[in-house]
N, C-alpha and C positions, 0 to 999 in steps of 0.2 A: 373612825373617831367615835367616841362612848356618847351615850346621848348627853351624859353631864356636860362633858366640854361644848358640845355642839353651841348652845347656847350664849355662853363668855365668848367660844369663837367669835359667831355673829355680832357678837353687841359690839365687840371690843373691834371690829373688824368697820364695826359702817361708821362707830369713834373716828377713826383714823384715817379714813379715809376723806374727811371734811377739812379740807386745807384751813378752814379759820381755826378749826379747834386742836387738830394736830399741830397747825404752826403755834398757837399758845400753849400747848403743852410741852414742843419742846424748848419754846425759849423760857419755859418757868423752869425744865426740873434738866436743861441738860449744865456742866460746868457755866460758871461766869467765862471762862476765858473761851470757850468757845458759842455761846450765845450772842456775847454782846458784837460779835465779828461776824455773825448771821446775818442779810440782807434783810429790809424789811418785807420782801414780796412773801407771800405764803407758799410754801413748800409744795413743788410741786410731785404727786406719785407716782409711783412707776409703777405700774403693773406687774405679776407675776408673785411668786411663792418660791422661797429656797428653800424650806422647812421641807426635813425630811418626811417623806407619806406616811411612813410610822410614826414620827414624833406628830404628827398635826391634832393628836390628841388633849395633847397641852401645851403645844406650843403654835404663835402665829405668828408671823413678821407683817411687816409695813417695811418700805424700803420709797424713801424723799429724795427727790433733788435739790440743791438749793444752792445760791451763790454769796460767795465771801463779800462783806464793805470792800474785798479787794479785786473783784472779779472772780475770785476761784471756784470752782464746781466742787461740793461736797455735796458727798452722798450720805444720808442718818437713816440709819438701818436700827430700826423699832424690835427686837424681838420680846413679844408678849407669852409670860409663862402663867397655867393657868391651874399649877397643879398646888395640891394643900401644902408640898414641902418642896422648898427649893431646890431648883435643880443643881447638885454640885459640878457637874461638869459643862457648865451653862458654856463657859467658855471654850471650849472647847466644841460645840457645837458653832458660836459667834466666830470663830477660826475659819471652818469649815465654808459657812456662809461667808462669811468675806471672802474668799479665796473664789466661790462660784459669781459674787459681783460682779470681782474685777474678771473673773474669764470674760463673762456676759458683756463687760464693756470692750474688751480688749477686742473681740469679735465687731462689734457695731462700730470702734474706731480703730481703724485698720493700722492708719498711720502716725501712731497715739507716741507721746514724748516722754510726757507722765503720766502715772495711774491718776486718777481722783481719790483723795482721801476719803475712807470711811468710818465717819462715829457710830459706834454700834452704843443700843441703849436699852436696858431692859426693862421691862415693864413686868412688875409683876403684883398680884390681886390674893397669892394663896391666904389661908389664914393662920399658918405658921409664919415666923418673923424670917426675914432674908439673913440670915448670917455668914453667906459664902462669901469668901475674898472675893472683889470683883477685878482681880490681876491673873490673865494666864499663868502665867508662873507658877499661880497656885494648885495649878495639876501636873507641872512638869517636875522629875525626880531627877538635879541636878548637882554639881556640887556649887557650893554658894559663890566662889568666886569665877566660876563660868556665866554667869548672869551677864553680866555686859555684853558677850557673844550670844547671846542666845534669844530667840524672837519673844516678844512678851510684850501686853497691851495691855488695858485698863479699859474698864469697861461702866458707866454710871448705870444704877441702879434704883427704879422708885418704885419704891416697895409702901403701895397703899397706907396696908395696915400699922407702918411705923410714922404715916404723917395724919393732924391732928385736922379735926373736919375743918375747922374755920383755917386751915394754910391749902387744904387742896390745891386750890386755882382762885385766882383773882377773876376769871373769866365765866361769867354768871353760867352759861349754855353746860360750859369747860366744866364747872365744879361739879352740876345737879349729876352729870354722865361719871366722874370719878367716886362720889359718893354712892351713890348706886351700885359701881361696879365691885367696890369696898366692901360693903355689910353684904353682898349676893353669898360671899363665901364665909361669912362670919354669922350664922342662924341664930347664936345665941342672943344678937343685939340687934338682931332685926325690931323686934316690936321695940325694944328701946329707942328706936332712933325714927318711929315713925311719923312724928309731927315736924322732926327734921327735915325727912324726906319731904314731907307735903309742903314745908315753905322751899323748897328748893326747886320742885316742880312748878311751881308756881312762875319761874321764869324762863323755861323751857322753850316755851311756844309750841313751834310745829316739831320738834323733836319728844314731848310729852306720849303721841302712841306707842315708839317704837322705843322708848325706856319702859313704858307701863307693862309692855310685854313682856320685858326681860323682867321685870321682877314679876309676873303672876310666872313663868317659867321657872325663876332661882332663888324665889323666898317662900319655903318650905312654910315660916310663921307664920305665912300671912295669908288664910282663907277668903271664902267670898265676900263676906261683911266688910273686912278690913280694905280688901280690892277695892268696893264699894265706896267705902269711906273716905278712900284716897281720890278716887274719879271724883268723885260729887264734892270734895272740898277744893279740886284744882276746874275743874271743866264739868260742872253738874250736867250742862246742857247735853255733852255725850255719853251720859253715865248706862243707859240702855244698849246704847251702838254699841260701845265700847265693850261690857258684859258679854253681849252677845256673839261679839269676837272672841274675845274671850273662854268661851263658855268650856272649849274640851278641855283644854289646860286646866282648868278649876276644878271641871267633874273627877280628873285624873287624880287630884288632890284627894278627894275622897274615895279612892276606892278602897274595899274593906281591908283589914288589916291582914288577913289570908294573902291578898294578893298582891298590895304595897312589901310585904315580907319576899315573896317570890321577886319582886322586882328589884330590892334591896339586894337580894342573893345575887341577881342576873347581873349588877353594878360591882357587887364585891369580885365575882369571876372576871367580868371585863377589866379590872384594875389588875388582879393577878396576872392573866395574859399580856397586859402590855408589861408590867416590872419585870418578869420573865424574858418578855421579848428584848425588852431593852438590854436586861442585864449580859443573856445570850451573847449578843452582837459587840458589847464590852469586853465579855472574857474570851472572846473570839479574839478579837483584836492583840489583846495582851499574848495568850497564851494557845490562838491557832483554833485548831479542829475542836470539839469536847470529846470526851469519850463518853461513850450512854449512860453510866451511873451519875455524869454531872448531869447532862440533860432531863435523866430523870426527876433528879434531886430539886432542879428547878420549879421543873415543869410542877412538883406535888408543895412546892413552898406556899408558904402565907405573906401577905405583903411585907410586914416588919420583919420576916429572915431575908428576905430580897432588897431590902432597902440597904440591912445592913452588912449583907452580902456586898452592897456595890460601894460601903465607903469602906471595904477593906481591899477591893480589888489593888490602888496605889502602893498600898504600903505591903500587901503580905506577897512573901515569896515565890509561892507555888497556887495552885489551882488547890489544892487542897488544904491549905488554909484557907482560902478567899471564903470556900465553900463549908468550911467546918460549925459542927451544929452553935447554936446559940446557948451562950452559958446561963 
């Protein structure tokens, strides 16, 4: 995992893990018709990761149990995307992962009737807009009136940066964690929105350290002074403790332009290796073995020939178109 994700993982991971605030999140942003049929007990989580070891870069799940106003066990399967641009084959991972659910249940209930239904739900924080269909369908290459025969699901999508600060959440704790988790990847509006932050923090309570971190970790804008500024306007009384935890994450902010450049580089090469990786294991799938001038071709690409290397892998014929230079 790249040191950038490391961070969105963590935050977004001890998020969802808090039965009052994940159970508010999903009865705000999953459909009406499967909300208002949710029990009122808070969801309870299941342990474990189906997210593949190479994608745990930018991607994370959470996986609930919960029971229907009718008794029924549903399982809401979270998966959190945490890359700048949406993933087009989201669903098709979300397949993937359902399929290892229900093994994993099918295993622990031997003598099972019926599967448990599972809502999958993405979450995601890039700060590109989500534009990808959120219906399987929309990666499978069919003819149109085979659809009725053919497996295909729908999938809700909440996509941060397309909802307005005052709709987040109604849920005071719920909002100050979603709004944080929003502008982390949008730097340009960070100092814009910092007095926002500080009335939002203000309601936090005992969740205030472990937000404070993630942003001196994932707001580039925002240096010592303004760190300062924000402790000492919500909780002055810890503004030293707090600092002084603080302090190498800060120092790190500063180091001279020589060496924040090398580290920029070291971040540009980790992006390339995983697009690469990822892309690899896609044109495998389609089109088998590669032959060494594909994998070379890869392996010397820049991220924007690999991106758009991979939304032509569906529609183009051969490996050599997939892979043809950029015009």
């Amino acid at each position: 995992m790249s040191e950038i994700a490391q961070p969105h993982d963590r935050f977004l991971k001890l998020l969802l893990s808090d039965p009052e605030k994940a159970g508010a999140l999903l009865r705000e942003r999953l459909p009406k018709e499967i909300a208002e049929l949710l029990s009122p007990e808070p969801p309870e989580l299941v342990e474990g990761s189906f997210v593949d070891a190479e994608l745990r870069g930018h991607l994370t799940d959470r996986l609930f149990r919960m029971r229907t106003l009718h008794g029924r066990m549903a399982l809401l399967y979270i998966l959190i995307d945490h890359k700048s641009h949406p993933d087009r084959f989201v669903s098709f991972q979300l397949l993937r992962y359902k399929t290892e659910v229900w093994n994993q249940w099918v295993r622990e209930n031997p003598g099972w009737k019926l599967l448990p239904c599972i809502v999958p739900f993405v979450f995601y924080h890039g700060e590109d807009e989500w534009r990808i269909p959120n219906e399987f369908m929309a990666i499978v290459d069919a003819e149109e009136g085979w659809r009725p025969f053919l497996l295909n699901f729908h999938f809700p999508v909440f996509d941060l940066g397309k909802v307005s600060d005052h709709r987040l959440s109604r849920h005071p704790k719920l909002r100050a964690w979603l709004a944080v988790a929003k502008y982390a990847t949008r730097p340009g509006k960070q100092l814009r929105v910092k007095g926002y932050l500080i009335r939002l923090l203000a309601e936090t309570g005992e969740d205030f350290h472990v937000i404070m971190r993630y942003i001196v970790e994932t707001y580039g804008s925002y240096d010592e002074p303004i760190v300062r500024e924000i402790i000492r306007a919500v909780h002055p009384e810890e503004e030293n403790t707090m600092m002084s935890q603080f302090a190498q994450d800060i120092i790190a902010k500063g180091k001279p332009e020589w060496e924040q450049r090398g580290i920029q580089i070291g971040e540009q090469r980790g992006r390339q290796e995983e697009g690469a990786s990822i892309l690899t294991r896609l044109l495998q799938r389609r089109f088998g073995n590669l032959p060494p001038w594909a994998s070379e071709k890869i392996a010397q690409a820049e991220p924007p020939a690999l991106e758009e290397w991979s939304l032509r892998i569906l529609d183009a014929p051969t490996l050599e178109s997939v892979l043809a230079d950029l015009s």
